[in-house]
N, C-alpha and C positions, 0 to 999 in steps of 0.2 A: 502497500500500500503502500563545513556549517551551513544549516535552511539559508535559502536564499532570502526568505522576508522573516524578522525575529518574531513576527506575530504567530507564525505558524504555530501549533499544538502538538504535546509529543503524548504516548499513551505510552505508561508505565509497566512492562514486565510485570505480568501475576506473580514469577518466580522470583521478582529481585525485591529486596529488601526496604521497606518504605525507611522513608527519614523519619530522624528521632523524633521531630515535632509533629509530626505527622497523627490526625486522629484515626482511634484503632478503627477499623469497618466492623460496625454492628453488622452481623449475622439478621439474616430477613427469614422472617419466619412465613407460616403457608399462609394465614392471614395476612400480613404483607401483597404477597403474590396475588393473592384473590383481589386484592384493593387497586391493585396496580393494574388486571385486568378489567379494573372496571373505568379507567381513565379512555375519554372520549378516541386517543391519537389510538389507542388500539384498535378499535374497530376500525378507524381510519385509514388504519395500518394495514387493515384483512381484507379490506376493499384495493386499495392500492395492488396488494400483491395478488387480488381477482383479477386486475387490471392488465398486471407485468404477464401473469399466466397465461392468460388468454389468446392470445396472437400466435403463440410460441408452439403448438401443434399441429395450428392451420399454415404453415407453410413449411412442415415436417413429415410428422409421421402419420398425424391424417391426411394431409396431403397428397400423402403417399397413397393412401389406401382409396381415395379419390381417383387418384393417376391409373392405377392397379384396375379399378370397377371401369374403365373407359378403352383398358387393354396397351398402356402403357406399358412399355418393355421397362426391368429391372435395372438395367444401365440406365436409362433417363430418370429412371424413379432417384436413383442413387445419385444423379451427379445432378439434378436440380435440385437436391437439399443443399445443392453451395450456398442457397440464396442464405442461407441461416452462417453464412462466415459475419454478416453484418455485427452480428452478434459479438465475433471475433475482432473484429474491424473497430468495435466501438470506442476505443481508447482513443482513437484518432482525431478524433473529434469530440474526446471529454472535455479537454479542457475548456473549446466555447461553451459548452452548459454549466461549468465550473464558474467561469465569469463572466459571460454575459448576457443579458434580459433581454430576449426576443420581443422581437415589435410588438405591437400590441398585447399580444401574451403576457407580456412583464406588468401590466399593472397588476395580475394578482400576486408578482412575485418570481424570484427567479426560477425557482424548486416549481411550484404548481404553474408558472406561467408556459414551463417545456413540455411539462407532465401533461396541461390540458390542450397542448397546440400535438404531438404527437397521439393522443388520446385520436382526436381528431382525422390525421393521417391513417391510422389505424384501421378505423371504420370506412373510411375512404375508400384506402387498399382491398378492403375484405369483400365489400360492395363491389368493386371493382374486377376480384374475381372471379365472381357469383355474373355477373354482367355477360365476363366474356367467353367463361367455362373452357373445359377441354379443345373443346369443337372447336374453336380459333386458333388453336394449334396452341406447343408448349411455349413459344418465345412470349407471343401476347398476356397467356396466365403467369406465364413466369415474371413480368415484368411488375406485376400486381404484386405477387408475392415478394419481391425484393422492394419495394414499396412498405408493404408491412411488418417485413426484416427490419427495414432501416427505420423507422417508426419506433418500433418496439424495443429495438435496440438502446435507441436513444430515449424514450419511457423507463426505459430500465436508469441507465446511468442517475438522471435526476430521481427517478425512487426511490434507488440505493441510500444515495446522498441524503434524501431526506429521512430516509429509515435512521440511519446512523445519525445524523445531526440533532435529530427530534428528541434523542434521546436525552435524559439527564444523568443516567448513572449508566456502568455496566449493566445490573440487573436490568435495565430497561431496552440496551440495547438487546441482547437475549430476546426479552418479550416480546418485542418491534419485532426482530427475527424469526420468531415462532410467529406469528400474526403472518406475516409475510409469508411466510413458508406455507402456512394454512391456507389461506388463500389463494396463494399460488399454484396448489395441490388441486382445490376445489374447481378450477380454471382447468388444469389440467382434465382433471376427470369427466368434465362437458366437453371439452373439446376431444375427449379421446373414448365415450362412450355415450354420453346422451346425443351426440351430431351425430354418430354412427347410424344410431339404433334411429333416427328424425330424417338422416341421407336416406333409409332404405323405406322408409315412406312417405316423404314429401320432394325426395330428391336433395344432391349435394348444393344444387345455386342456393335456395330457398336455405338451407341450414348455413348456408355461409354470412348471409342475409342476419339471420337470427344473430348467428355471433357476433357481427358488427354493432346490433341495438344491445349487448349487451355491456358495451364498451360505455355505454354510458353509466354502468355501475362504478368505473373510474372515476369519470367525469363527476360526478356528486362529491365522490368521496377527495378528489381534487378542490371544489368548492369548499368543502368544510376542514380541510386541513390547514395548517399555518405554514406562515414561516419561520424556521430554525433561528430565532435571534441570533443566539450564540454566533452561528455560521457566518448569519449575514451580515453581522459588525468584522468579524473576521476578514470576508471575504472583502467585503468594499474599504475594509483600510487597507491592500495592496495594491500597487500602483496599475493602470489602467492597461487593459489590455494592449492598446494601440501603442503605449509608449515602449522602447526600449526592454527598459527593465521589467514590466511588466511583461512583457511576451517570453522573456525571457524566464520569469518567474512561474509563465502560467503554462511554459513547455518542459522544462524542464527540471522545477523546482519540485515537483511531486518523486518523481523519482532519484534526483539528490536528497529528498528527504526521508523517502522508501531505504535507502542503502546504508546513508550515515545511522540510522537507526539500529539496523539489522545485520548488516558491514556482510563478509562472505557466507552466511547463514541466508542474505537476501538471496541467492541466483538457487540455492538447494532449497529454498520455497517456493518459489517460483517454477521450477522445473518440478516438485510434488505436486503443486495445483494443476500445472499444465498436463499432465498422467493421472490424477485421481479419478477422473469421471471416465476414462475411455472405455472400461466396460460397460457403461449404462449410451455413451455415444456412439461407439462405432456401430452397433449391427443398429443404429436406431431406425434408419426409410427402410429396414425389412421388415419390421413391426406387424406391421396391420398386412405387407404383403404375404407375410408368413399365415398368419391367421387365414388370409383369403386362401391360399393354395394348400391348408392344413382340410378347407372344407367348414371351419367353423361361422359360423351363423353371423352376422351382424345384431341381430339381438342378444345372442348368448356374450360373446362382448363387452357389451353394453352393460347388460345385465349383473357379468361377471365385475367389471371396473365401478360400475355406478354402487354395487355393493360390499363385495370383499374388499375391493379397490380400495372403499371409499373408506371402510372398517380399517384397514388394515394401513393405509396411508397415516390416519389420524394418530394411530396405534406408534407408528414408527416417529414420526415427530416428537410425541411427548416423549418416549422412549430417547432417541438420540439428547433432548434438552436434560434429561436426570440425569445418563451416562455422562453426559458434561460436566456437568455438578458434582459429579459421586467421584470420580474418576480422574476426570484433565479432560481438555481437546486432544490433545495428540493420541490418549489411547482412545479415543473417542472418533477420532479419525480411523484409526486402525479398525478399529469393530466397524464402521462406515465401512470400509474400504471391503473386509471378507465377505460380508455381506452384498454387495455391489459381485461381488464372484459370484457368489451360489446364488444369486437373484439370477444372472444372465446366463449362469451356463446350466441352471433349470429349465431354460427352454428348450437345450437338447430332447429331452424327456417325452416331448410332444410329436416329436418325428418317432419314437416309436411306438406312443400310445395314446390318442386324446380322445378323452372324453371330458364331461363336463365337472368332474370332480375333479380329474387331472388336471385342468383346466385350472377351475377355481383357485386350488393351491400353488400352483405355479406361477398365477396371475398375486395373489395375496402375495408370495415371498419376494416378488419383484417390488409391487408398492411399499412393503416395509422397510425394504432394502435400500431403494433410490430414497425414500421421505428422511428416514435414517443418514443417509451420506449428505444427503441435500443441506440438513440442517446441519450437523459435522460443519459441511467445509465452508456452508455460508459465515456461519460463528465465527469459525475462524480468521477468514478475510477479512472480515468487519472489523475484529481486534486489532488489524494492520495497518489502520488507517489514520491519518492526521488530521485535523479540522485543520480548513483553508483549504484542503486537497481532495476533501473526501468524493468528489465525484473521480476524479481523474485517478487516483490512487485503485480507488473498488475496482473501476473499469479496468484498469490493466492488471490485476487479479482476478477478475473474473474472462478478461479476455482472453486473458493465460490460461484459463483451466478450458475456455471454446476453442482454441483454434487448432490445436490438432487434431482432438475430437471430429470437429467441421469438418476436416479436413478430410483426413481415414473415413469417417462414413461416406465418402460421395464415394467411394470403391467400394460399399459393400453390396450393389447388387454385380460387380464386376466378381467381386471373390465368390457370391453362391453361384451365379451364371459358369465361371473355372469351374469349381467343382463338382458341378452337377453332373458330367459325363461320368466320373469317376463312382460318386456316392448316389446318385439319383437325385431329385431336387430336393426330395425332405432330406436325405441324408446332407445335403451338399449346405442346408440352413441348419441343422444341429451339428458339425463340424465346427461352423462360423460362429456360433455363438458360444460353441464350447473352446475356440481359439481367444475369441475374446474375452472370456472370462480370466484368463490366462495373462493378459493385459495388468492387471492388477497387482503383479509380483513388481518389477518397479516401483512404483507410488509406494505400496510397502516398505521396501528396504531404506527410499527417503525419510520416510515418517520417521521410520528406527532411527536414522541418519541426527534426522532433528532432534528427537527427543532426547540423543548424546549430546546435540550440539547442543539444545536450549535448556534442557531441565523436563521433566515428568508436564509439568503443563505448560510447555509452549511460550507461546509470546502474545498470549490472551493479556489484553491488557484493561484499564479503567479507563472510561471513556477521555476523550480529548477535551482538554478543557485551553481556553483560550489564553496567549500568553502575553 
């Protein structure tokens, strides 16, 4: 996630020793927590990350399974989830959301005026798809969907930032984080089992339609949020974009600030995050193609995600947020991380037996498994981060842990297409997912890597406070 501006904020090692005047941190009890769930920014918070979730399957994996019902080949399935590198791409342009107020958009603010102007694009995009469908060939739909990429992309960056900056203590950041994570889940789950099960009766345009009006659940929850004081005294006491110094601070002060923190401990985090998720990304535009050519139902699906899914996603989040607590992040990473294996390389399983219990439990250890990693590695990012930076810092942390991911998935209808002469088709999709699960040994050894370098928990710190 010496600073080039002295205002910047540093967050404090869990593992390092507070100074002597320093007061002790009272321990928060479960009443605490419950009080602190019942603070407006949280719901604001679950709506938000409804918001961030939403776009991010409709130009993936349902997508995919769209592409698939229209008789798209597996290679074009695979290599138009490029459009989702935006994802990866988004550092590049954090830092104008970092520091600057979009036209009009900015009277609500910097944080909501980017969040309601891509909110906006969003729904646009998705309309847009639904508009021109298959039938206009791929460059036309594809062009819609990198549209919503880059949209969503940049929704994300200012989320993030205000996730984190909303915050008042650590405990809050957490809470912000689970909120977000929930939400983000519950997005996922329409987007990857209630459109499913809505495509196979009212048709894919008409459900893409729907998703776009539901972007206005953002939208609201954009109205009623604030702005991060803290942040924005921060941010507008650095000199201005256009000058000198300011460009200078607003290019490449995040990452001078990222290293002198974290010094050669920074590039072996960096290179952990960039490897954590690639079980859960590479086979991901096989997904639903798998399902289709498996024979299973579009209702059963649906049915399967909108319930287990939905049980067992909830299950993993709270799960991953205790482990944090009980435990550390880093071993809390690691349980993320085996979990993230036997999630993806359980869908071997399905190529030699499916039916709907098989089904059920295979689909359930997946949602526990990604909900689990999900909050893991978000936690942790978000510990990384400096107030004054915090959009540009998250983004190139989190753009680190998309772009190889991005990258290797647009090859995985070329890797089961390879193997299929060898293994047969199902065999040639339980091979692939059983290689990718295998993916995972890396990111592991880093973890351990860290955890000599930093200490048992990491480099979780107390929030950023202004200097």
């Amino acid at each position: 996630m010496s600073d080039p501006v002295a205002s910047s904020a540093q967050r404090t090692p869990a593992n390092a020793s507070p100074p002597a005047s320093a007061p002790k941190r009272r321990k928060r009890s479960a009443l605490d927590v419950v009080r602190a769930l019942r603070q407006p920014k949280i719901a604001v918070m679950l709506a938000l990350g409804f918001a961030s979730g939403l776009p991010f399957l409709l130009t993936a994996n349902t997508f995919g399974y769209w592409l698939r019902d229209e008789g798209t080949s597996l290679k074009a399935i695979g290599f138009i989830s490029w459009v989702g590198f935006m994802y990866a791409f988004k550092v590049y342009w954090s830092p104008l959301v970092d520091r600057l107020d979009i036209p009009l958009f900015g009277k609500l603010g910097r944080r909501r005026g980017w969040m309601l102007f891509c909110q906006i694009l969003v729904a646009i995009g998705l309309v847009g798809m639904a508009l021109v469908g298959v039938s206009a060939g791929l460059v036309a739909i594809g062009a819609f969907a990198l549209l919503v990429a880059f949209a969503s992309a940049t929704q994300d960056i200012a989320i993030d930032a205000w996730r984190i900056e909303a915050a008042d203590n650590s405990d809050e950041v957490g809470l912000l984080t689970s909120a977000a994570q929930l939400g983000y889940r519950v997005a996922l789950l329409i987007t990857d089992a209630a459109i499913i099960a809505a495509a196979e009766r009212v048709g894919w345009p008409i459900s893409y339609v729907a998703m776009a009006v539901l972007m206005a659940v953002g939208v609201a929850a954009t109205f009623f949020a604030f702005e991060p004081q803290r942040a924005d005294e921060v941010l507008h006491s650095k000199p201005p974009l256009w000058s000198g110094r300011g460009l200078v601070d607003a290019l490449i002060g995040p990452f001078v600030d990222f290293f002198r923190k974290h010094k050669i401990a920074g590039l072996v985090i960096l290179l952990m995050v960039a490897l954590y998720r690639l079980p859960d990304f590479i086979m991901g535009p096989m997904y639903n193609p798998y399902y289709h050519d498996l024979g299973v139902s579009k209702d059963t699906v649906a049915v399967v995600r909108g319930s287990f899914g939905l049980v067992f996603t909830f299950v993993g989040l709270g799960a991953a947020g205790l482990t944090a607590i009980r435990i550390g992040i880093l071993p809390t990473l690691i349980v993320g991380l085996v979990l993230e294996a036997f999630g993806t390389g359980a869908f071997a399983l399905l190529a030699l037996h499916v039916n709907d219990v098989v089904f059920a439990i295979v689909m359930s250890l997946d949602a526990f498994a990604q909900a689990f990693a999900g909050v893991a590695l978000v936690t942790y990012m978000s510990s990384l981060t400096s107030l004054g930076y915090t959009a540009t810092q998250y983004a190139m942390l989190s753009s680190t842990y998309a772009l190889l991911g991005k990258f290797l998935k647009g090859f995985s209808g070329v890797a089961v297409d390879t193997l299929t002469p060898h293994y047969g088709l199902l065999g040639a999709y339980a091979t692939a997912f059983l290689g990718t699960a295998l993916t995972a040994i890396p990111a592991m050894l880093l973890i351990l890597l860290l955890w000599k370098m930093q200490g048992r928990h990491g480099s979780q710190g107390a929030p950023a406070e202004a200097g």
